[in-house]
C-alpha positions as CSV (number, residue, x, y, z in Angstrom):
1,X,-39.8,19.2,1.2
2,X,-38.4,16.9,3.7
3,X,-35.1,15.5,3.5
4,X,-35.1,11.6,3.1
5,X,-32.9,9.7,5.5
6,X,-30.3,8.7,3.1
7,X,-30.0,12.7,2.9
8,X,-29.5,13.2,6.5
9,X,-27.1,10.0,6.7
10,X,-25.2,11.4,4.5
11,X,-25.4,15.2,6.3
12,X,-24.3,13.6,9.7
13,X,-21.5,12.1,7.8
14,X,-20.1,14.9,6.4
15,X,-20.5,17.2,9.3
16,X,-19.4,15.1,12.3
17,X,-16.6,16.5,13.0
18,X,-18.1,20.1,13.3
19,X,-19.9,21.6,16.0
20,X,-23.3,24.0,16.2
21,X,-20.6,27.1,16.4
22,X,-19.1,26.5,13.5
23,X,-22.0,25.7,11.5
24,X,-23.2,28.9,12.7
25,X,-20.2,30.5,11.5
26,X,-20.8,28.7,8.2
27,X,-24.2,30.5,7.8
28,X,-23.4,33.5,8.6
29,X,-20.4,33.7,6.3
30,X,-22.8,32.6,3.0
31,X,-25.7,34.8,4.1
32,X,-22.9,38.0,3.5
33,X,-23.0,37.0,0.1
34,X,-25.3,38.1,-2.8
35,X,-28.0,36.2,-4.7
36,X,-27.0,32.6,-3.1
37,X,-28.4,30.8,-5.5
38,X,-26.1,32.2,-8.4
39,X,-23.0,32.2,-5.5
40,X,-19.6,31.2,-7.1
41,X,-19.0,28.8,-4.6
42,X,-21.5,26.8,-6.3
43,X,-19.9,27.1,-9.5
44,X,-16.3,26.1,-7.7
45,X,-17.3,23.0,-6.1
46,X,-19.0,21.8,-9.3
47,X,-15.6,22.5,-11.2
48,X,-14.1,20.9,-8.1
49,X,-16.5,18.1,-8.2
50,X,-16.3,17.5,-12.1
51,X,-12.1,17.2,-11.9
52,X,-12.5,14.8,-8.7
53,X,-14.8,12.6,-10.7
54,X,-12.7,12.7,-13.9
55,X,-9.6,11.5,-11.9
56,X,-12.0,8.7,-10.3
57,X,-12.7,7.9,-14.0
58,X,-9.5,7.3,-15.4
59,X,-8.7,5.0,-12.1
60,X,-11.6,2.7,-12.2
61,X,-10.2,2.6,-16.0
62,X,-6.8,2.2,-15.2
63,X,-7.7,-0.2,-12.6
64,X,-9.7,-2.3,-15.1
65,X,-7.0,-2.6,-17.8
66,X,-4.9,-3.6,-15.2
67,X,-6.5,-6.5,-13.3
68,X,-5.6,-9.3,-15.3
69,X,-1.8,-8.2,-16.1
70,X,-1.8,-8.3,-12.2
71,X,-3.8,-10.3,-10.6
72,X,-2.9,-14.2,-10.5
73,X,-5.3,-15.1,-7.7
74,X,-8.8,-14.4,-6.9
75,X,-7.7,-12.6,-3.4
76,X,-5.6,-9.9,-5.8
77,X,-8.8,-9.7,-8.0
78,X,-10.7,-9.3,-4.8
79,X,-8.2,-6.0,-3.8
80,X,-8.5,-4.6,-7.5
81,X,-12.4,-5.0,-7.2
82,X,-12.5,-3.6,-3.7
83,X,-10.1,-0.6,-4.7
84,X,-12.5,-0.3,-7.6
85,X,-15.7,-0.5,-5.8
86,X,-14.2,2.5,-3.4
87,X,-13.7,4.6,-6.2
88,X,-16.8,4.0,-7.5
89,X,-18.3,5.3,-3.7
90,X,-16.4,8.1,-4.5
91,X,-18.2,8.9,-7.5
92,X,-21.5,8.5,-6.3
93,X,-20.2,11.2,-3.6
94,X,-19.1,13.5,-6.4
95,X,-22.5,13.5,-8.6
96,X,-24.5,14.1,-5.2
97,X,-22.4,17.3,-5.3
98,X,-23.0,18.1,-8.6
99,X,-26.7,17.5,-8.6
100,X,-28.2,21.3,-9.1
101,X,-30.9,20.5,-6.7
102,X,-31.7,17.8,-8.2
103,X,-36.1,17.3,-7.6
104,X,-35.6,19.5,-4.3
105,X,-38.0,22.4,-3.3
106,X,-35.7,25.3,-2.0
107,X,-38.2,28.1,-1.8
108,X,-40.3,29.4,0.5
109,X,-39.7,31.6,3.9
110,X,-36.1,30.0,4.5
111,X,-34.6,29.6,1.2
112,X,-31.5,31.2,2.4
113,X,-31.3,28.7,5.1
114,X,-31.6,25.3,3.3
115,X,-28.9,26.9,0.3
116,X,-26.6,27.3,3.0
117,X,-27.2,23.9,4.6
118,X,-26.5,22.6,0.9
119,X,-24.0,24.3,0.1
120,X,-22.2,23.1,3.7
121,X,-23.1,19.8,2.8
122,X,-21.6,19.9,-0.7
123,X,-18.2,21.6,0.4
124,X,-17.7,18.8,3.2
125,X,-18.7,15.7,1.0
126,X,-16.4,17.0,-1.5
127,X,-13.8,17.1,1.1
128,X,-14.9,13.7,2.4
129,X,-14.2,12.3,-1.5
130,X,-11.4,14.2,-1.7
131,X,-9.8,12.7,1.8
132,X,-11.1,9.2,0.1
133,X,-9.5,9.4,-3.1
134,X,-6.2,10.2,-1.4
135,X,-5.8,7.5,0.7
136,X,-7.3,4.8,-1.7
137,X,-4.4,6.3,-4.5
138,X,-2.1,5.4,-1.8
139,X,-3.5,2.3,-1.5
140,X,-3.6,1.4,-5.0
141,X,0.2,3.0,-5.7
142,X,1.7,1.0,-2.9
143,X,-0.7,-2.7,-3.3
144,X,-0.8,-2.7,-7.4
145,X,3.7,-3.0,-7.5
146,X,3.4,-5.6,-5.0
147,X,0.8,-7.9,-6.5
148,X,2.9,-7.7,-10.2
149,X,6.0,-8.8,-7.9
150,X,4.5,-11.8,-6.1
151,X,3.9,-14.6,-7.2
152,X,1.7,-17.3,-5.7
153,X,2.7,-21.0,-4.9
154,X,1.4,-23.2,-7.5
């Protein structure tokens, strides 16, 4: 089965900063393993993928309980909706890694090959949401106290 284009998008995303050496590297490092298809690191980025998107959760909770005790203007409901909308992305990015092949056809002659592509592509998407979650916590830490503070000219 072909990969669609949102697929490979997404795979040129997540690998751009990484060059045909190190993907080879990659592959040979998971073809060491046994059985790759019941590999732990499958099981890891899942657990890693299921606490990401439990944090991402509780923000675009948080966030929601907290927009109108904060925001006095449509731009700062804008910036809670934007910060929102982020984590939301970041979400979407998790379930893609958690998606247990979700509908794709992995067998045939190089099985081994397209599990190692995934399991590349999981790893650095999860680091991608990871990165992303970071930096929008920032974001939201540093913007939420200075919205509650301001107050806008009447």
């Amino acid at each position: 089965m072909k990969d669609s284009w949102l697929e490979r998008m997404m795979y040129a995303l997540v690998t751009r900063g990484l060059d045909e050496a190190s993907i080879a590297n990659y592959e040979k490092g998971v073809e060491r393993q046994h059985a790759l298809s019941n590999a732990p690191e499958f099981q890891i980025l899942d657990g890693k993928a299921i606490g990401l998107l439990t944090y991402v959760g509780m923000m675009v909770a948080g966030l929601g309980l907290v927009a109108p005790l904060v925001a006095e203007s449509d731009v700062e409901l804008g910036i809670i909706i934007a910060e929102m909308l982020v984590f939301l992305l970041i979400a979407v990015g998790c379930l893609r890694c958690l998606s247990v092949f979700a509908g794709r056809d992995l067998t045939g002659p190089d099985t081994e090959k397209r599990l190692v592509r995934e399991l590349l592509f999981r790893r650095e998407l999860l680091a991608l949401c990871n990165r992303a979650s970071i930096i929008i916590t920032i974001a939201v830490f540093v913007l939420l106290p200075l919205q509650f503070l301001y107050a806008p000219p009447k």
